[in-house]
N, C-alpha and C positions, 0 to 999 in steps of 0.2 A: 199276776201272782200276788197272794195274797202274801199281809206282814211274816204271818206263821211260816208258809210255805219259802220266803227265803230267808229265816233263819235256820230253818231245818237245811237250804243246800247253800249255807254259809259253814252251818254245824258239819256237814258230810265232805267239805272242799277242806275244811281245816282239817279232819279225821283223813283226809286223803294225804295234805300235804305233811302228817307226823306219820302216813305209813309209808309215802315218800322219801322223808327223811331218816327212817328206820327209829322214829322213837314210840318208844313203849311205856312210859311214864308221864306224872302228868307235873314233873316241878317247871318245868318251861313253855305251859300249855300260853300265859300272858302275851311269851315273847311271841310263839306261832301267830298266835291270832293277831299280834300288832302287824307282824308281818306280815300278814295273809293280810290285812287292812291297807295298808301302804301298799302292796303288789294292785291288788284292784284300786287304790285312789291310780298311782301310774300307767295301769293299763285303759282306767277311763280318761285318762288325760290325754293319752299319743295315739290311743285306736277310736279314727272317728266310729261312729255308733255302738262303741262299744256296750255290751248290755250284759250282766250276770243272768238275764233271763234267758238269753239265746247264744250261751257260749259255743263256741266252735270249738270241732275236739283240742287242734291248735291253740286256741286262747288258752282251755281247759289245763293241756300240758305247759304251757307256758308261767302259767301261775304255780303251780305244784315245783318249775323251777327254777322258778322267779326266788321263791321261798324259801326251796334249798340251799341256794347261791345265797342268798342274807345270812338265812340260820348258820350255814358252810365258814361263813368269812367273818361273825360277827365281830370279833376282834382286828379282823383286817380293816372295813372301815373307818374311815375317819384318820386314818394312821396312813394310810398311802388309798395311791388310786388305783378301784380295783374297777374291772370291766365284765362284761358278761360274757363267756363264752360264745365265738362266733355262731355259732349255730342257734342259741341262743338269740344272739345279736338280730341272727338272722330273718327268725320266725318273727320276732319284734317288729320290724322293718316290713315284711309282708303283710302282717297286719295293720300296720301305720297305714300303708296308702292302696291298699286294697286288695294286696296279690292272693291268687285263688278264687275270685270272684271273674 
């Protein structure tokens, strides 16, 4: 994959995860994309092989709620401890150690 090619499905993951989050404006596009940077730095960290080139629809949805749950709470972190949604939780964990494969 060429450089072009994944900012274009870095540009099209972000556009997913603000029609995701039902935003229509662009004063918080900064925060998105941090977010959406931090969700894929953690998903390359806990899912071995993980790859933006070869997402799984799984991965794919998990990031989109990965970034909800930040955008959702950004006031709640830092101030108390928030968790992921188990089902959330859950698709996490099946991609950490390989389930579905």
């Amino acid at each position: 994959m060429t450089d072009g090619e994944r900012q274009e499905q870095r540009s099209k993951l972000i556009e997913e995860c603000k029609k995701y989050n039902h935003i229509d404006y662009d004063d918080d596009e900064d925060i998105i994309e941090l977010m959406f940077d931090v969700t894929v730095e953690e998903m390359t960290e806990l899912i071995p092989d993980f790859s933006m080139e070869t997402l799984t629809h799984r991965q794919h949805l998990l990031i989109l709620i990965y970034v909800k749950d930040l955008y959702d709470n950004r006031e709640k972190y830092g101030k108390e401890e928030k968790r992921l949604q188990a089902a959330v939780s859950s698709m996490l964990l099946k991609e950490m150690y390989g389930g579905g494969k």
